[in-house]
C-alpha positions in Angstrom: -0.3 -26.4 -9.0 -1.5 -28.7 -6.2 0.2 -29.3 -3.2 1.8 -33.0 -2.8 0.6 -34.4 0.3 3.0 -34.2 3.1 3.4 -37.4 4.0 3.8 -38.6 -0.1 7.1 -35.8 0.0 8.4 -37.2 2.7 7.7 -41.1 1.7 6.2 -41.8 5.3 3.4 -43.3 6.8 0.9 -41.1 9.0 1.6 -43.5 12.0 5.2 -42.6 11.6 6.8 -41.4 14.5 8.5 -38.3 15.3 11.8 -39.7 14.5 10.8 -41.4 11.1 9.6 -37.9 10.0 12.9 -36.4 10.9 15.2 -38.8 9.1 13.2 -38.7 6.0 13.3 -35.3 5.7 17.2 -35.3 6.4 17.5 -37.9 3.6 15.2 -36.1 1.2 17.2 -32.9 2.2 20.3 -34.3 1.3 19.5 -35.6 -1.8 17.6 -32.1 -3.1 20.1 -29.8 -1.4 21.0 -27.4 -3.9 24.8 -27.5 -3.2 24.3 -31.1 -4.4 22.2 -30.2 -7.8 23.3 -26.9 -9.0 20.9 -25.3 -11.3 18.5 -27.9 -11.0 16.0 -25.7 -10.6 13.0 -28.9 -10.2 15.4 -30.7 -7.0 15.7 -26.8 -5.6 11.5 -27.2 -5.6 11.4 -30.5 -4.2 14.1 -29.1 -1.5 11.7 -26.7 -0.6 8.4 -29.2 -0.9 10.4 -31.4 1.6 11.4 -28.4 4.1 7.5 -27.4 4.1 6.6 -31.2 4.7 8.8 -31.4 7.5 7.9 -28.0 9.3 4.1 -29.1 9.4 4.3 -32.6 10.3 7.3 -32.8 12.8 5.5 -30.3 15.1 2.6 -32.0 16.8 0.2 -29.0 16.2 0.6 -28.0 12.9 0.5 -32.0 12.3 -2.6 -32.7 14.0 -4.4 -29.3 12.4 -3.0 -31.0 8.8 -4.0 -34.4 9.7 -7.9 -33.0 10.2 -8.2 -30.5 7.4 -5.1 -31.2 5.2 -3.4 -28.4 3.3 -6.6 -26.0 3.8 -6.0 -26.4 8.1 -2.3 -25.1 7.2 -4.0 -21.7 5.2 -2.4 -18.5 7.8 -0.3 -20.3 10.2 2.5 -19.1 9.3 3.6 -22.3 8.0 2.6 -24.8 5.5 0.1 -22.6 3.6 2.5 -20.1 3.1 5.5 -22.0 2.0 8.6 -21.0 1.2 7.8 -19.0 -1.5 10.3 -16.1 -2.0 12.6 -17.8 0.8 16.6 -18.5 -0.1 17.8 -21.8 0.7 20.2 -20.2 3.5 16.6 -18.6 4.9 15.5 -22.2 5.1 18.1 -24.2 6.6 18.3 -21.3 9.0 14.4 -22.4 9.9 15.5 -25.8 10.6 19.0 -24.9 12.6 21.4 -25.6 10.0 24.2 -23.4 8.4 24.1 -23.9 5.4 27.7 -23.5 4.9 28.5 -26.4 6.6 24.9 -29.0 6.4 27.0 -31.1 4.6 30.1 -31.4 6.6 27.2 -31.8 9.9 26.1 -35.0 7.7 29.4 -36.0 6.8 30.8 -35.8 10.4 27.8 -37.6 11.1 28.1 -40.6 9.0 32.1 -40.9 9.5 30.9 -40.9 13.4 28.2 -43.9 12.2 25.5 -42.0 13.1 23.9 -42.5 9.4 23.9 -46.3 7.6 24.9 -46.6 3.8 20.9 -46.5 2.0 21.5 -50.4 1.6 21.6 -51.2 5.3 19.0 -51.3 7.9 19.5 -49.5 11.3 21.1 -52.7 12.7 24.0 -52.7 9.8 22.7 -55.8 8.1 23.0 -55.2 4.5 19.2 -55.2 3.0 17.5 -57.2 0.0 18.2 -54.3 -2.3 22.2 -54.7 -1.8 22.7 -58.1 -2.8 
């Protein structure tokens, strides 16, 4: 099968910043997390799909080799051509600095602190189009 482009899993722009990348991978990881879909074995691939995404494009290397030559530039780095094939999901959120344990109660702490607005509302708390 095809690799998805990076940017297309993540639902970002290529101008997006560092920032952008990071919180749509968060979001994406938090909706695919397996703890969240059990046995859903095609949200444990997109999981994956997303944690790949974000490893190439929120380093500035990787993301400039990706942005030249696509999914061929990633081929033997160690990253992005490789995948995460044969990795567990605690191998993974290990990659990216998370226990997997307790990701969720990081996110949770992190929204009860208000460091993470409801999907309806933009950054400045003002309830979107979509919520009315």
């Amino acid at each position: 099968m095809a690799k998805r482009d990076y940017y297309v899993v993540l639902e970002v722009s290529k101008t997006a910043s560092a920032d952008d990348i990071k919180k749509a991978y968060r979001k994406k990881a938090i909706e695919f997390h397996p703890d969240k879909n059990p046995g859903d074995k095609a949200a444990e691939e997109k999981f994956k799909e997303a944690a790949e995404a974000y490893e190439v494009l929120s380093d500035a290397d990787k993301k400039a080799r990706y942005d030249r030559f696509g999914h061929a530039g990633m081929e033997g780095m160690g990253g992005g051509g490789g995948g995460f094939d044969g990795m567990s999901m605690d191998d993974i959120l290990r990659r990216f600095g998370f226990d997997s344990d307790d990701i969720f109660s990081e996110f949770l702490a992190a929204a009860a602190a208000g460091a993470v607005a409801p999907a309806d509302q933009e950054e400045s708390g003002v309830p979107t189009c979509a919520s009315r």
